[in-house]
C-alpha positions in Angstrom: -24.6 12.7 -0.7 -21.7 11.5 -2.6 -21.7 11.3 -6.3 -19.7 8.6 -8.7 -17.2 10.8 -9.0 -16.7 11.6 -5.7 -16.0 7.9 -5.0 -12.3 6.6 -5.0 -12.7 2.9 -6.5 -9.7 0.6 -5.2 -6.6 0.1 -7.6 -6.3 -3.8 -7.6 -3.2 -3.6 -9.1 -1.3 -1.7 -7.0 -2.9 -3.0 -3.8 -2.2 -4.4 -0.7 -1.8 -7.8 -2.0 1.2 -6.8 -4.4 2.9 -5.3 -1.4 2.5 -8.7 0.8 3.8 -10.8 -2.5 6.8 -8.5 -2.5 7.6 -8.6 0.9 7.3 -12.5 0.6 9.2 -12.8 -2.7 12.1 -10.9 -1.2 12.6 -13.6 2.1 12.4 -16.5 -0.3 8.4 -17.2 0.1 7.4 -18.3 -2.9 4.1 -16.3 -4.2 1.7 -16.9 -7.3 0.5 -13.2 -7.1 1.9 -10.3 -8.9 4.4 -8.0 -6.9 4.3 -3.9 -6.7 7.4 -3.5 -9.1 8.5 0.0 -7.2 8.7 -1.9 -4.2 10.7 -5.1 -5.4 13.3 -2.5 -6.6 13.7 -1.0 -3.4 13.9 -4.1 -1.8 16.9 -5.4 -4.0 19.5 -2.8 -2.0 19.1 -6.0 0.2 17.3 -3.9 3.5 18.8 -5.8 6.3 15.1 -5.7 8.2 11.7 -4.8 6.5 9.2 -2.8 8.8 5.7 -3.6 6.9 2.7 -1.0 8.6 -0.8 -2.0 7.0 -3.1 1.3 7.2 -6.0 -0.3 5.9 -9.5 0.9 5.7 -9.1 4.0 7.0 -11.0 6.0 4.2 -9.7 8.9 2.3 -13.3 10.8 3.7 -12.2 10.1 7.3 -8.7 11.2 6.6 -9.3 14.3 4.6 -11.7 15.3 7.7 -9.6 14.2 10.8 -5.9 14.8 10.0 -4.0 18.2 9.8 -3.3 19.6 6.4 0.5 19.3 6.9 -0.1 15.5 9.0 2.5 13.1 8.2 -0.4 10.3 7.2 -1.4 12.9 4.3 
């Protein structure tokens, strides 16, 4: 049975949202939420295409028990 502290509570501000809105932001989209600031940085070396891969929902429990110790996903 897990306990509160074995639960991993989301971190709103540095979500998936802020990644979209920085994406957007940087083809000219305009965006009313905040952007992820690491990402808008790497994004202003002006990347000529932008591969965007969403691994959402996956669960650090299911990843921690299903991928290698050394797995590139880790």
């Amino acid at each position: 049975m897990q306990t509160k502290e074995d639960i991993v509570f989301p971190d709103y501000p540095n979500s998936l949202l802020g990644a979209i809105s920085s994406v957007l932001r940087h083809y000219g989209v305009q965006d009313t939420h905040a952007t992820l600031p690491e990402l808008d940085r790497a994004l202003q070396n002006g990347p000529r295409n932008v591969v965007f891969m969403i691994f959402d929902g996956l669960g650090v429990d299911m990843l921690e028990h299903d991928l290698a110790p050394d797995d590139f996903f880790r």
